[in-house]
BAKOL-196399 format. One line per field, with one value per residue: y negated, z, x of N, C-alpha, C in turn. Coordinates in steps of 0.02 Angstrom, whole numbers, plus 50000, padded with zeros to 5 digits. Example, Ala and Ser with C-alpha at 12.3 -4.5 7.8 and 13.67 -1.06 7.14 Angstrom:
% residues 2
nY = [50284  50112]
nZ = [50390  50354]
nX = [50660  50642]
caY = [50225  50053]
caZ = [50390  50357]
caX = [50615  50684]
cY = [50165  49998]
cZ = [50390  50394]
cX = [50660  50645]
***
This chain:
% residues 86
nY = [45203  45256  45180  45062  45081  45136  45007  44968  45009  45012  44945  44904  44786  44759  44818  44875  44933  44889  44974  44974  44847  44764  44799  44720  44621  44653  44666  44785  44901  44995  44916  44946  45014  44909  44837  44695  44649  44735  44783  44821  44951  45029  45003  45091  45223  45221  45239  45370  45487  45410  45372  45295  45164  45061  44973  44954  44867  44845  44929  44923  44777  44638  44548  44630  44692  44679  44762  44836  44971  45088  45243  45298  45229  45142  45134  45145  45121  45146  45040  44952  44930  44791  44731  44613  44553  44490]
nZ = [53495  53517  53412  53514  53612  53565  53521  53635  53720  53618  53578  53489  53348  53228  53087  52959  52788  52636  52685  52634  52588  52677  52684  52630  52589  52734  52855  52913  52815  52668  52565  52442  52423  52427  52285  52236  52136  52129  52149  52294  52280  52199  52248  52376  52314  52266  52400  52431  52548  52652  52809  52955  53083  53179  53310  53427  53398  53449  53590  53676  53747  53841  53798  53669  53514  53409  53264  53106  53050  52953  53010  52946  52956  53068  53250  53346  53479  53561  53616  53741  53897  53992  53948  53858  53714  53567]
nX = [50504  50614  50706  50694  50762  50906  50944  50941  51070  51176  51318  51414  51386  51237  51282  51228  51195  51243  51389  51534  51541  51609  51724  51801  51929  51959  52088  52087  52091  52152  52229  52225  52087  52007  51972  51924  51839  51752  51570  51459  51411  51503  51644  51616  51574  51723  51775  51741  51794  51837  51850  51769  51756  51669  51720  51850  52003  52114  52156  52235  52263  52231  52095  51981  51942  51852  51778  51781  51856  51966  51982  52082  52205  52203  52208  52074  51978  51850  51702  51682  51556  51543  51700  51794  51760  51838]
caY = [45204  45278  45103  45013  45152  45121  44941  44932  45046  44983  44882  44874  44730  44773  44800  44909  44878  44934  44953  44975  44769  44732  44831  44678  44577  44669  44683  44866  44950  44977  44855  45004  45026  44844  44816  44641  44647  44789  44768  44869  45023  45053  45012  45139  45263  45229  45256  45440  45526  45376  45421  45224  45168  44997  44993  44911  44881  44800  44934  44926  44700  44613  44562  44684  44631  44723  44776  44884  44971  45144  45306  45321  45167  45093  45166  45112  45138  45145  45019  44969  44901  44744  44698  44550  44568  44429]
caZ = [53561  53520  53417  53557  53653  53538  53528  53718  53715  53587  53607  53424  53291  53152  52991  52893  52711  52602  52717  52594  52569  52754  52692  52560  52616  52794  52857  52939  52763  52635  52481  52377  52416  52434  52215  52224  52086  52124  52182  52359  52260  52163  52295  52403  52267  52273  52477  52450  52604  52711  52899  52998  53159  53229  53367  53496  53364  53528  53653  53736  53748  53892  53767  53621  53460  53384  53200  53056  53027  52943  53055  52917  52949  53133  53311  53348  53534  53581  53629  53825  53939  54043  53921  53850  53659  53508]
caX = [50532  50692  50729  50711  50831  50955  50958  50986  51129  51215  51353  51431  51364  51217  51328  51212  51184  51314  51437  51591  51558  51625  51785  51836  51960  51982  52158  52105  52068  52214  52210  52203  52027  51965  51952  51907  51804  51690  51509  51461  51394  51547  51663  51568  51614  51785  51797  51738  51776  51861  51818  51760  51721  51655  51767  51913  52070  52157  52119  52286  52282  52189  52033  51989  51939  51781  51813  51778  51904  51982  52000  52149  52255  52219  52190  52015  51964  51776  51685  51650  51517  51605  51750  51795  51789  51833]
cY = [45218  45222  45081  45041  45115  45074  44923  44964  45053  44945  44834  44817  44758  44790  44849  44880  44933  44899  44956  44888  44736  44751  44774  44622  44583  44703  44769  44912  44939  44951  44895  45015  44977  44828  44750  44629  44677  44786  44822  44928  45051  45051  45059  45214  45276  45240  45342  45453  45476  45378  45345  45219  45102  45018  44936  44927  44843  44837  44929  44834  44701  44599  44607  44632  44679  44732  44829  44920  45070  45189  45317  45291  45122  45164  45114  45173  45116  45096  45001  44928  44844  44714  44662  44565  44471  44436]
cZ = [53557  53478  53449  53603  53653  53543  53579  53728  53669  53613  53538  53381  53230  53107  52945  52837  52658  52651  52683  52578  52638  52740  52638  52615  52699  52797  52903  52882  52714  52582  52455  52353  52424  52369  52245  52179  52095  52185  52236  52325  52222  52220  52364  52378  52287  52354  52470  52523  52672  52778  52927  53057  53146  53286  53400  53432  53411  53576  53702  53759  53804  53859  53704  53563  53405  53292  53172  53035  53012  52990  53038  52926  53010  53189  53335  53399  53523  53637  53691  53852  53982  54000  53875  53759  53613  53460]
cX = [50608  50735  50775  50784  50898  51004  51005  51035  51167  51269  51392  51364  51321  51261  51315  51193  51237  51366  51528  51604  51603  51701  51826  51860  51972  52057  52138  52090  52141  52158  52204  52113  51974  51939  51906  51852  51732  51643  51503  51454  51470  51610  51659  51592  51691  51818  51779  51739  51822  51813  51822  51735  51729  51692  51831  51959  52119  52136  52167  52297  52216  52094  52031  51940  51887  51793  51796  51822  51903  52005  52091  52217  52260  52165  52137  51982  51894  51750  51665  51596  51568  51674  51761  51807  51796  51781]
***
């Protein structure tokens, strides 16, 4: 039941898994911590204690633009009911 809860009160995008793989080749993570090379588990590793949010990286622009991104490196507004995302 609490699932289903969830589900419907959601508003962000699935992206569990190893989520350190979503951080390769994203312009909201520094290159330092992208290693090209390195498989999700090791990459994972190397994020240690980076702080993330799914979230608005456009919350001040007319549409917002839904995104993975670092706590450390971009202002990442919370998600809304009613607004227009990319």
């Amino acid at each position: 039941m609490a699932g289903g809860w969830l589900r419907y009160v959601n508003i962000a995008p699935d992206v569990f898994g190893y989520i350190s793989s979503l951080t390769k080749g994203d312009e909201y993570f520094d290159e330092g911590m992208n290693g090209g090379v390195l498989d999700g588990l090791e990459r994972t590793r190397q994020m240690g204690e980076v702080t993330v949010k799914v979230g608005d990286v456009r919350p001040m622009e007319n549409i917002g633009l839904v995104a993975f991104a670092s706590l450390d490196e971009t202002v990442v507004g919370t998600l809304r009911q009613g607004r227009m995302y990319l």
